[in-house]
C-alpha positions in Angstrom: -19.2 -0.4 12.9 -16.4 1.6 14.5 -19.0 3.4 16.5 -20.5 0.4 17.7 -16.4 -0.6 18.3 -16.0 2.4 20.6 -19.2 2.3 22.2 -18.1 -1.4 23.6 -14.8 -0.5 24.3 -16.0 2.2 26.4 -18.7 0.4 28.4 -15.9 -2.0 29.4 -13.7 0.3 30.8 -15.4 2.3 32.1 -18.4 1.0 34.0 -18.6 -1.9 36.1 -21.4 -4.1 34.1 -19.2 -5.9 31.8 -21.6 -7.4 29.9 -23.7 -4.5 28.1 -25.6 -5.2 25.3 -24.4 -3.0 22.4 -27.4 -4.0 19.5 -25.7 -4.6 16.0 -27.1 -6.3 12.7 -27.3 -10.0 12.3 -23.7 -10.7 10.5 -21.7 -9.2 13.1 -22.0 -9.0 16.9 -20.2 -5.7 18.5 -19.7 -7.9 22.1 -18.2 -10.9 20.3 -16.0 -9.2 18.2 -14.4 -6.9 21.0 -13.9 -9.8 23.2 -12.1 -11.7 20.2 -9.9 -8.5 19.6 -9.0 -7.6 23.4 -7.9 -11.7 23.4 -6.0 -10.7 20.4 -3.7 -8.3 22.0 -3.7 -9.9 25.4 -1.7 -12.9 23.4 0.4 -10.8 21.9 1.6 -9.0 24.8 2.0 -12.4 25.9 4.4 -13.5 23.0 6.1 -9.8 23.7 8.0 -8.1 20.7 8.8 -9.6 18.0 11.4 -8.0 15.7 10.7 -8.5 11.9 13.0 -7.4 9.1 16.6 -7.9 9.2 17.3 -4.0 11.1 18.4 -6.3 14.2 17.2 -7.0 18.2 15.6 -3.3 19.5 15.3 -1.7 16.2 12.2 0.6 15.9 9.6 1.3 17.7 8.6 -0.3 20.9 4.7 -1.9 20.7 2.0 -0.3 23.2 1.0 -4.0 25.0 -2.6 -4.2 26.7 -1.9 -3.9 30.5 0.6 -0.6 30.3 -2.4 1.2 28.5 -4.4 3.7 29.6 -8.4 3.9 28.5 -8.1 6.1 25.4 -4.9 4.0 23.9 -7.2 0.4 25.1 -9.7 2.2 23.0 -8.2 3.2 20.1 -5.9 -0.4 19.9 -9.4 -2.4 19.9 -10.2 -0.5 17.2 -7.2 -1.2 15.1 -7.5 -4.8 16.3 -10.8 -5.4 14.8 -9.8 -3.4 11.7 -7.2 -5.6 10.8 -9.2 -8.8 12.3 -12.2 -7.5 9.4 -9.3 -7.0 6.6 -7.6 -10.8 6.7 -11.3 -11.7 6.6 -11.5 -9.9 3.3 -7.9 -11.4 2.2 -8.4 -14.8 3.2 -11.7 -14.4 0.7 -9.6 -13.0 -2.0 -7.5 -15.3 -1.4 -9.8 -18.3 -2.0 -10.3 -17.0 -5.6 -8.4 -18.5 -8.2 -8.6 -15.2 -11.0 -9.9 -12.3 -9.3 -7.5 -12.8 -6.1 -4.6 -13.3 -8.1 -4.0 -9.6 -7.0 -3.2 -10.9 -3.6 0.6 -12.8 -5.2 1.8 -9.6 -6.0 4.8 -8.9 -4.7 6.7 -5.1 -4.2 3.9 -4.0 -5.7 2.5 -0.2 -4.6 -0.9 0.1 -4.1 -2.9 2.2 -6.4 -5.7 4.7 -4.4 -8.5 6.1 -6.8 -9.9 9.0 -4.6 -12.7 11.4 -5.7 -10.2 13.9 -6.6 -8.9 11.7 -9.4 -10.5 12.7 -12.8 -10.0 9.6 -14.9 -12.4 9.0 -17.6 -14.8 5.9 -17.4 -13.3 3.9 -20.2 -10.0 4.3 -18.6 -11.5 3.7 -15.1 -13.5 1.0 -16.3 -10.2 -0.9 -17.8 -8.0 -0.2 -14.6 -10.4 -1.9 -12.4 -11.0 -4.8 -14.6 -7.9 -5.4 -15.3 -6.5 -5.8 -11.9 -9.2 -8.4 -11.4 -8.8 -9.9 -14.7 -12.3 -8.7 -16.0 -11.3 -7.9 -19.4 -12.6 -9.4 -22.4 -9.4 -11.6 -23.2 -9.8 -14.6 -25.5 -9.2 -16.8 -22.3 -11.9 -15.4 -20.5 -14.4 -15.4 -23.2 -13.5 -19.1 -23.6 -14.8 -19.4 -20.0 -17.5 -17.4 -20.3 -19.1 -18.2 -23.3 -17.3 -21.3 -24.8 -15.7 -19.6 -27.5 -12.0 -20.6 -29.2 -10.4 -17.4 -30.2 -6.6 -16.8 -30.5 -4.5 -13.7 -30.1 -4.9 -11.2 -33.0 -1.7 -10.2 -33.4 0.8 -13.8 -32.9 -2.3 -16.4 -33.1 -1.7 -17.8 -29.7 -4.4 -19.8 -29.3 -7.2 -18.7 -25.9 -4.1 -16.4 -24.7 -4.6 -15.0 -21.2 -4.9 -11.1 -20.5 -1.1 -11.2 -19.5 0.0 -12.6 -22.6 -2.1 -9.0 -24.0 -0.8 -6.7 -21.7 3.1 -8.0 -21.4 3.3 -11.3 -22.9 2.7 -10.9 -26.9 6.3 -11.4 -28.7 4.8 -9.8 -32.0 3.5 -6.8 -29.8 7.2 -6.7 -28.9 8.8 -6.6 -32.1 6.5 -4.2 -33.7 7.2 -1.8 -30.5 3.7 -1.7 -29.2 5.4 -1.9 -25.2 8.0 0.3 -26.2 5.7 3.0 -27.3 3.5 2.4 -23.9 7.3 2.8 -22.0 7.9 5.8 -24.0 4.7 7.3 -23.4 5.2 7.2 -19.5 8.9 8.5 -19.7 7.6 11.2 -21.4 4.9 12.5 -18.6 7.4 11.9 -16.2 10.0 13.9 -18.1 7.1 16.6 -18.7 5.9 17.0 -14.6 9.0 16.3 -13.0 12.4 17.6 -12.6 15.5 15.6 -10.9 18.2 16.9 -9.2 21.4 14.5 -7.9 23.8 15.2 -5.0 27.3 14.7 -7.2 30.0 16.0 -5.4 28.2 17.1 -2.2 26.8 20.0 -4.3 23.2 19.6 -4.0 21.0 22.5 -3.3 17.4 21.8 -2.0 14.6 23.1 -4.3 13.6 26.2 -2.6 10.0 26.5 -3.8 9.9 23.4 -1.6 11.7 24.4 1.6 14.8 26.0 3.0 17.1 23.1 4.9 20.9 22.2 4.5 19.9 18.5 4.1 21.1 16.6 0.8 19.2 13.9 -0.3 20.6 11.9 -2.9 18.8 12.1 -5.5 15.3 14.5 -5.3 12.5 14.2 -8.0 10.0 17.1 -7.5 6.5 17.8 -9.4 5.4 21.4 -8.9 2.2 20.8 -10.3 1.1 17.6 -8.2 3.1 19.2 -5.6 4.6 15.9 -4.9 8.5 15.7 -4.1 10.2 11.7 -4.0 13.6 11.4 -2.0 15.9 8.7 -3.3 18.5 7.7 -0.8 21.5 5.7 -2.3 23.4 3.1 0.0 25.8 -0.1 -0.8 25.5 -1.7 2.5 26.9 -5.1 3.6 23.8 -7.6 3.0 23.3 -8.3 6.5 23.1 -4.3 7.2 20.4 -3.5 4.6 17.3 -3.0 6.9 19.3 -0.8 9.5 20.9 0.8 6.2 17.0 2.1 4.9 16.2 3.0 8.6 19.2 5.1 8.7 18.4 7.2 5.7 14.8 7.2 6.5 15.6 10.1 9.2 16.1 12.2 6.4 12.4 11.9 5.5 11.3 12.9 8.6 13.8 15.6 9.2 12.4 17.1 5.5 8.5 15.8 6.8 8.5 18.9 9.5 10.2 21.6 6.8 8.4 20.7 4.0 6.3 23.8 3.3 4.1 22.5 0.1 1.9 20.5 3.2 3.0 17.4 1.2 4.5 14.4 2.4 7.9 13.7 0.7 8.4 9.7 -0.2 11.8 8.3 0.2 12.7 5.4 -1.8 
């Protein structure tokens, strides 16, 4: 799709016949789709910037608009334009579905990427996808499915809901069954990763990570998963919390270009 993207994109800069005929499938036409996305950021180089988040008028970085483009940056904003044009097509879908979209009324949530480095057995696999989509075998769903009236095992709650399971279940709670799943993730945490705070302006940058003078706050390292997480503390006025988390960002990027692991640190 993306190639077909680029292909269009490229016949309309740079020849003279507009109107080439780029041949796609059935479901999605290469010339329509284009046209839609160059219309796209046309109109929003017509509403001009808009600043979002409370950081205040000028904060950030300024937007590339359509006409102070050059060929390769038209190029490559079409196709991030039809990208995100494809992906609130998906949302809108999920959105439209009562139980397996309920995924999309999150919110602060960080999103969880299974890659094929991951080794996570099936079962395991199996319950983390069908859990988020609410898949599971959960007396409310198998009321649903196939008509049957079955309560919770453990309080008796009558067709409860794969929340009530997972979160929900006051007996689970008394006899410690979330406790022991808390436990059990303080205790990998506490196993992979070591913590270092900046109290007193004392702190000393891991080495094995890099060499700088800069103190984050607080800095949670995992030399196995050779993964490092900067926490930056601030008390800001309210009205100064945006341009607060931008401010200590810059120590991110300052550590993003000494890092020597070839990791990217994440600052919280």
């Amino acid at each position: 799709m993306y190639a077909r993207v680029i292909n269009r994109a490229e016949s309309v800069e740079c020849t003279n016949a507009p109107n080439v005929k780029v041949r796609t499938g059935r479901k999605w036409n290469a010339q329509a789709e284009v046209t839609r996305a160059v219309g796209r950021l046309q109109h929003q180089e017509l509403v001009g910037r808009v600043q979002a988040g409370r950081a205040g008028l000028g904060w950030g970085e300024a937007p590339r608009f359509w006409s102070k483009a050059n060929q390769k940056e038209r190029k490559a904003m079409v196709v991030a334009e039809v990208t995100r044009m494809e992906e609130e097509c998906y949302k809108i879908k999920a959105v439209s579905q009562g139980r397996q979209g309920s995924w999309t009324t999150w919110d602060k949530v960080v999103d969880r990427k299974i890659s094929w480095s991951d080794l996570i057995p099936q079962a395991r696999l199996s319950f983390l996808i069908r859990s988020t989509y609410d898949m599971l075998p959960c007396p409310r769903n198998l009321h649903q499915w196939f008509g049957n009236e079955e309560c919770c095992s453990l309080c008796n709650a009558p067709n409860a809901s794969l929340q009530h399971l997972l979160s929900g279940c006051k007996t689970a709670l008394s006899q410690g069954c979330y406790r022991w799943r808390h436990d059990q993730v303080l205790r990998k945490l506490a196993e992979e990763r070591n913590l270092r705070v900046d109290l007193g302006r004392q702190l000393q940058f891991p080495g094995e990570i890099t060499t700088t003078s800069l103190r984050p706050d607080i800095v949670v390292w995992s030399t196995k998963a050779k993964a490092v997480l900067l926490i930056e503390l601030t008390v800001p006025w309210e009205k100064g919390i945006e341009a607060a988390f931008e401010r200590k960002k810059t120590t991110q990027w300052r550590l993003d270009a000494e890092a020597s692991w070839g990791c990217q640190p994440h600052t919280c």
